[in-house]
Biotite code that builds the C-alpha atoms (Angstrom):
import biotite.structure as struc

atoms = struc.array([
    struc.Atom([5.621, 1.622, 6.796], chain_id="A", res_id=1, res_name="UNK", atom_name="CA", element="C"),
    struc.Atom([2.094, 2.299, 8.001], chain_id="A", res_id=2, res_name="UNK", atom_name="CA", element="C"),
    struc.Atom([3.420, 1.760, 11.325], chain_id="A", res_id=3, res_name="UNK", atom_name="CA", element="C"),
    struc.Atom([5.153, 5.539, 11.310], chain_id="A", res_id=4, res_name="UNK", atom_name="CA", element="C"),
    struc.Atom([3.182, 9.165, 11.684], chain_id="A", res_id=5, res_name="UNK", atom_name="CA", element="C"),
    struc.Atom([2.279, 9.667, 8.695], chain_id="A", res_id=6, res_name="UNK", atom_name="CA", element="C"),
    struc.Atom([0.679, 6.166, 8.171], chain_id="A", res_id=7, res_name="UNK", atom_name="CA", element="C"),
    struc.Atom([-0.844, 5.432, 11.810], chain_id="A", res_id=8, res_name="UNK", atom_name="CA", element="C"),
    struc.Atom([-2.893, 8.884, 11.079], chain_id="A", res_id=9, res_name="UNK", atom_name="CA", element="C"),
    struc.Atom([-3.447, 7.658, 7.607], chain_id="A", res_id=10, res_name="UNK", atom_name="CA", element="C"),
    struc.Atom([-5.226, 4.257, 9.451], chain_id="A", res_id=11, res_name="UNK", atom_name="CA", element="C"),
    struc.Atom([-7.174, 6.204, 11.838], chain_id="A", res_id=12, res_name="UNK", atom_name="CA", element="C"),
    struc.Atom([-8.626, 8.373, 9.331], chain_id="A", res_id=13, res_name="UNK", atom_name="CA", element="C"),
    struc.Atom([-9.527, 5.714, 6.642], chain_id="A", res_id=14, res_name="UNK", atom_name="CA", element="C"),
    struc.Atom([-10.997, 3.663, 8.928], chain_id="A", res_id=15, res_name="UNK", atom_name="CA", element="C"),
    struc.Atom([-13.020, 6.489, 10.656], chain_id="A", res_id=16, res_name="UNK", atom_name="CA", element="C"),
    struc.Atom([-14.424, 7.152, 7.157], chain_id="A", res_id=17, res_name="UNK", atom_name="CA", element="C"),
    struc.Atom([-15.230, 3.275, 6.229], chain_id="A", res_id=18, res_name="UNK", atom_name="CA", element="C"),
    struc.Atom([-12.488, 2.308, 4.094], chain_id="A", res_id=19, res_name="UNK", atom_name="CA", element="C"),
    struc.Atom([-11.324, -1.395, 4.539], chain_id="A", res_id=20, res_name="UNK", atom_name="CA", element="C"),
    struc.Atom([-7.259, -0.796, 5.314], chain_id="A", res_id=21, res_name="UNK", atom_name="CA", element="C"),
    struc.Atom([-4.601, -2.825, 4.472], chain_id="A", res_id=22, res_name="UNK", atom_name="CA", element="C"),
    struc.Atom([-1.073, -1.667, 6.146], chain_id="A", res_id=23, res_name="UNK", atom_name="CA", element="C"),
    struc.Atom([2.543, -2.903, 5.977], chain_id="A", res_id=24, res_name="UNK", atom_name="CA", element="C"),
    struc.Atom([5.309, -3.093, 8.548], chain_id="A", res_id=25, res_name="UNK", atom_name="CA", element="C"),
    struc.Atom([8.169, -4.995, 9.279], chain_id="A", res_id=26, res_name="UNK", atom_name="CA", element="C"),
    struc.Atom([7.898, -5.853, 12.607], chain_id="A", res_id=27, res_name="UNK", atom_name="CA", element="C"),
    struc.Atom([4.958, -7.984, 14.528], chain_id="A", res_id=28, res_name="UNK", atom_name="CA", element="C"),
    struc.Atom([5.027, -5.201, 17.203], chain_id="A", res_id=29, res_name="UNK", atom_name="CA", element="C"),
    struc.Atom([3.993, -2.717, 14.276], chain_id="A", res_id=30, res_name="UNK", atom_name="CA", element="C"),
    struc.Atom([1.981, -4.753, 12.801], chain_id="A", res_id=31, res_name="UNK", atom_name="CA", element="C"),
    struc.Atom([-0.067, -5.243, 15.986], chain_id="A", res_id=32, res_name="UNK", atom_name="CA", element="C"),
    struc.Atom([-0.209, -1.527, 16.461], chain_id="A", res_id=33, res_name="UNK", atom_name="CA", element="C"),
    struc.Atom([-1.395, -1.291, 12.957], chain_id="A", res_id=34, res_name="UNK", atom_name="CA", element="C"),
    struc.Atom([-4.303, -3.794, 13.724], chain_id="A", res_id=35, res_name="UNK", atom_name="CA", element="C"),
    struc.Atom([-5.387, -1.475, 17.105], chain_id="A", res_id=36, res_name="UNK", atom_name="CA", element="C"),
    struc.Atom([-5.545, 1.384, 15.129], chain_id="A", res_id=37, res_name="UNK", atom_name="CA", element="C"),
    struc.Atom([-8.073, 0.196, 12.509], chain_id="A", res_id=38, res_name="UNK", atom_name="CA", element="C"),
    struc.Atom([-6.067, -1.868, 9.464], chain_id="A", res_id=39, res_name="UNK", atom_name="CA", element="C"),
    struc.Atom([-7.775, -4.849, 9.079], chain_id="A", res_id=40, res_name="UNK", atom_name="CA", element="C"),
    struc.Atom([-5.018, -6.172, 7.049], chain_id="A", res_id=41, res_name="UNK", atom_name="CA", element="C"),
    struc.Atom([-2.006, -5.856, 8.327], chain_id="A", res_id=42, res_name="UNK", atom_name="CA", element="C"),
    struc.Atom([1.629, -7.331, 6.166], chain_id="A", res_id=43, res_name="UNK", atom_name="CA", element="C"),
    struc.Atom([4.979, -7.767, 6.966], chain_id="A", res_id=44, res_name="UNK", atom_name="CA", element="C"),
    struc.Atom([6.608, -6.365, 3.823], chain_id="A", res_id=45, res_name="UNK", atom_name="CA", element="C"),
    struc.Atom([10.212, -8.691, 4.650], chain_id="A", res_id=46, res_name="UNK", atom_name="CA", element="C"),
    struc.Atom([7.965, -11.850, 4.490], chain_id="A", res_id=47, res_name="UNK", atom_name="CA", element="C"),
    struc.Atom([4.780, -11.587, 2.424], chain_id="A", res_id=48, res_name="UNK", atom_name="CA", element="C"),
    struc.Atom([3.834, -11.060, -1.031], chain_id="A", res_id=49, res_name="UNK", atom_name="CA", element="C"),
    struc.Atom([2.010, -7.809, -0.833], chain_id="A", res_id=50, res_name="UNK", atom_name="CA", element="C"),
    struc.Atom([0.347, -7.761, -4.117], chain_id="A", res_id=51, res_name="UNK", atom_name="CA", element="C"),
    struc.Atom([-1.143, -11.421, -3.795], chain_id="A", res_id=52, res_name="UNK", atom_name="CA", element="C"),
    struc.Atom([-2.380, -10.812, 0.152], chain_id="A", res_id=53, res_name="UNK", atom_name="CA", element="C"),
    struc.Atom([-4.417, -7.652, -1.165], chain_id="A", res_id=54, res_name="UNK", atom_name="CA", element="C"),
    struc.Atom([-5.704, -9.123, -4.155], chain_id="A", res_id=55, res_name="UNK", atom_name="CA", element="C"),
    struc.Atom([-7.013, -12.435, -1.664], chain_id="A", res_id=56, res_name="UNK", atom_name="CA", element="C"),
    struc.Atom([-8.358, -10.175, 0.719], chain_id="A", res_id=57, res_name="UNK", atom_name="CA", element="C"),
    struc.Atom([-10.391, -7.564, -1.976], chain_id="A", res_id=58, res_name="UNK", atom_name="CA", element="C"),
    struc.Atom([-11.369, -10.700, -4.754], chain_id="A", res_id=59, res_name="UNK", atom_name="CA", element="C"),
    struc.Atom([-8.526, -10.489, -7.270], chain_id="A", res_id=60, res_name="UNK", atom_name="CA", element="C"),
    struc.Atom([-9.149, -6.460, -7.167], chain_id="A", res_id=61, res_name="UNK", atom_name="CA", element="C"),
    struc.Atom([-5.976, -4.692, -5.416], chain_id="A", res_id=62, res_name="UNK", atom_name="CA", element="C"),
    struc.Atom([-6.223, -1.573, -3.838], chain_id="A", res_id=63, res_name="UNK", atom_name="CA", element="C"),
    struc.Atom([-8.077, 0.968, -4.962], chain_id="A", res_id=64, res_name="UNK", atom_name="CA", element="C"),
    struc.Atom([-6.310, 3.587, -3.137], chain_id="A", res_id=65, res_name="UNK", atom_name="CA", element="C"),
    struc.Atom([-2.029, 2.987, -2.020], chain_id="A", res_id=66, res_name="UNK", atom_name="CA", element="C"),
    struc.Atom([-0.457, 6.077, -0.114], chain_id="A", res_id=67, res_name="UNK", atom_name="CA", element="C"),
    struc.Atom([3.022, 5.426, -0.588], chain_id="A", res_id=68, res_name="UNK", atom_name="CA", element="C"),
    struc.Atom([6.153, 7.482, 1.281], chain_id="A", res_id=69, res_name="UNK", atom_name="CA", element="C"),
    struc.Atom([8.503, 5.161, -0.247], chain_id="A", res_id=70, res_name="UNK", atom_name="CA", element="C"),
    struc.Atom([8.946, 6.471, -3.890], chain_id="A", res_id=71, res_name="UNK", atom_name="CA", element="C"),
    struc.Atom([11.103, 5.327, -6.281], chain_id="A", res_id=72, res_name="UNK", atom_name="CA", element="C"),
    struc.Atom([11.733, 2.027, -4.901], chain_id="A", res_id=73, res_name="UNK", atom_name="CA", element="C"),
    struc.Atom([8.538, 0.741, -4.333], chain_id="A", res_id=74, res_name="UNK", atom_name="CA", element="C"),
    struc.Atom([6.743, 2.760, -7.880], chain_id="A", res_id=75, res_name="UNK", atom_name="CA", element="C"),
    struc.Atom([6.615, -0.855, -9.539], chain_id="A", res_id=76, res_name="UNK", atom_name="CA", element="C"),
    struc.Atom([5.327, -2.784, -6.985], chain_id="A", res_id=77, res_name="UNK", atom_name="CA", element="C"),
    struc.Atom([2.563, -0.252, -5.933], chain_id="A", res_id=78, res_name="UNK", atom_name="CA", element="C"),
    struc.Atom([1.430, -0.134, -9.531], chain_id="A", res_id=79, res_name="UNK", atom_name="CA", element="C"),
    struc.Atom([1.038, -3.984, -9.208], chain_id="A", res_id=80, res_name="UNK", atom_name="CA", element="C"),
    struc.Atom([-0.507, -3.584, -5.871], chain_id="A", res_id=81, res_name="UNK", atom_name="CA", element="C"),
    struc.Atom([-3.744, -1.313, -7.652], chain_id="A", res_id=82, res_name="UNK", atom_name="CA", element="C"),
    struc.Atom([-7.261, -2.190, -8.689], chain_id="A", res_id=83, res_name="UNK", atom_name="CA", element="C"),
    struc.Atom([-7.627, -1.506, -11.886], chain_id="A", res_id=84, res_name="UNK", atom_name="CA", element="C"),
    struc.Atom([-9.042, 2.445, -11.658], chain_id="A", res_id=85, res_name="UNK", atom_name="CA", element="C"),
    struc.Atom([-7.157, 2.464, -8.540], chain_id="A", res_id=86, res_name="UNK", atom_name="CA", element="C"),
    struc.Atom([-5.105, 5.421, -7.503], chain_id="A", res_id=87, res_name="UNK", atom_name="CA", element="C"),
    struc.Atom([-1.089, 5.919, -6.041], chain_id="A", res_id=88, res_name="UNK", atom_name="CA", element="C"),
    struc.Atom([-0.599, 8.684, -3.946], chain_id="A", res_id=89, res_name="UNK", atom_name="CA", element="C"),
    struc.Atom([2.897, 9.444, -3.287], chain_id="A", res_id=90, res_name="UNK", atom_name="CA", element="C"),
    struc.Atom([3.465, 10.938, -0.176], chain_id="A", res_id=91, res_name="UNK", atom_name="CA", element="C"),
    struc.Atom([7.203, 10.757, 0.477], chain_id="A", res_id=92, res_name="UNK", atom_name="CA", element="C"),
    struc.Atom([10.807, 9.461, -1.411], chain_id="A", res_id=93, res_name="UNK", atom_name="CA", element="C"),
    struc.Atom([11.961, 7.822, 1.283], chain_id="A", res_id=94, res_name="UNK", atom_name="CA", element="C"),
    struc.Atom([13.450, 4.554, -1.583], chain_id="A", res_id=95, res_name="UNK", atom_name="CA", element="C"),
    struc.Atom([14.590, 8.034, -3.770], chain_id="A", res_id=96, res_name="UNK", atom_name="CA", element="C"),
    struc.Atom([13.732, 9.368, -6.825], chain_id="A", res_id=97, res_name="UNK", atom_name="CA", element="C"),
    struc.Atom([14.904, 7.907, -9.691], chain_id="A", res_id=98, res_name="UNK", atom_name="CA", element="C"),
    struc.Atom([13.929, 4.768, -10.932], chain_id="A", res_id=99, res_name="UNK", atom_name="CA", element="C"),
    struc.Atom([13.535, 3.119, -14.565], chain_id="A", res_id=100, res_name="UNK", atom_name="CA", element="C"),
    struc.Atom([10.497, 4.081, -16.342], chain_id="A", res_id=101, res_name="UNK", atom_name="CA", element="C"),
    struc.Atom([7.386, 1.648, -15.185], chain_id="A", res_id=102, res_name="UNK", atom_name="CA", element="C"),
    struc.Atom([4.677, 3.661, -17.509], chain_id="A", res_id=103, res_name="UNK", atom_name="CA", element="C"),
    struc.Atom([4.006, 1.059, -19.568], chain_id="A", res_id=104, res_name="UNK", atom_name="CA", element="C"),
    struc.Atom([3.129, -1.195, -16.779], chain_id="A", res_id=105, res_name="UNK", atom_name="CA", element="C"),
    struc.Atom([1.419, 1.967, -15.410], chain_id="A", res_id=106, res_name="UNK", atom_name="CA", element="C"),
    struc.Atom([-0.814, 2.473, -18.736], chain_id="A", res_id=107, res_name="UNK", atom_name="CA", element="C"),
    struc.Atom([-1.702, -1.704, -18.971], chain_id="A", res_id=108, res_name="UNK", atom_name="CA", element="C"),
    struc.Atom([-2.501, -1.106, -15.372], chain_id="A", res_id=109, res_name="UNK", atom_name="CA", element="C"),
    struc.Atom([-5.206, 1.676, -16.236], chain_id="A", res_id=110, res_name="UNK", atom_name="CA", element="C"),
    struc.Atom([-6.438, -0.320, -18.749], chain_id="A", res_id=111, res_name="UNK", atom_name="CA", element="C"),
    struc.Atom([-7.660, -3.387, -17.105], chain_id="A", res_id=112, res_name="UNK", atom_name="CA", element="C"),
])
């Protein structure tokens, strides 16, 4: 939900320092807003396939950097979502706390 606080100041700085920003929202008026504020990618997370749009828009990389205020809910899906080196920065729990364990995935991620 890059469309929030936390995540239009997360735009505005990343794209102040250079980065190339992908963001996700659910709404086109968000995702518009998104765009104005610097994301040069922006997704509708109810109708696109996250992980493939980022990996078509960086080569078949991911993202090398994923703030996520989700948690839980989104820990598997983020971990797909990441370059290989790539780092998740969870910044809120927002989809809770407890989820099955994904470290496996996590450690084949790392290893790429």
């Amino acid at each position: 939900m890059a469309a929030a606080g936390i995540g239009t100041h997360a735009i505005q700085v990343a794209a102040a320092l250079g980065a190339r920003v992908a963001a996700t929202a659910g709404s086109a008026e968000r995702l518009d807003r998104c765009r104005e504020l610097g994301a040069e990618l922006a997704l509708d997370y109810h109708s696109e396939h996250i992980a493939d749009a980022l990996r078509e828009a960086t080569d078949g990389r991911g993202a090398d950097v994923i703030l996520d205020n989700m948690g839980a809910k989104a820990l598997a899906d983020n971990i797909d979502r990441l370059a290989p080196g790539g780092r998740l920065v969870i910044i809120g729990m927002q989809g809770g706390v407890k989820r099955r364990s994904t470290w496996a995935s996590c450690c084949a991620r790392a290893g790429r």
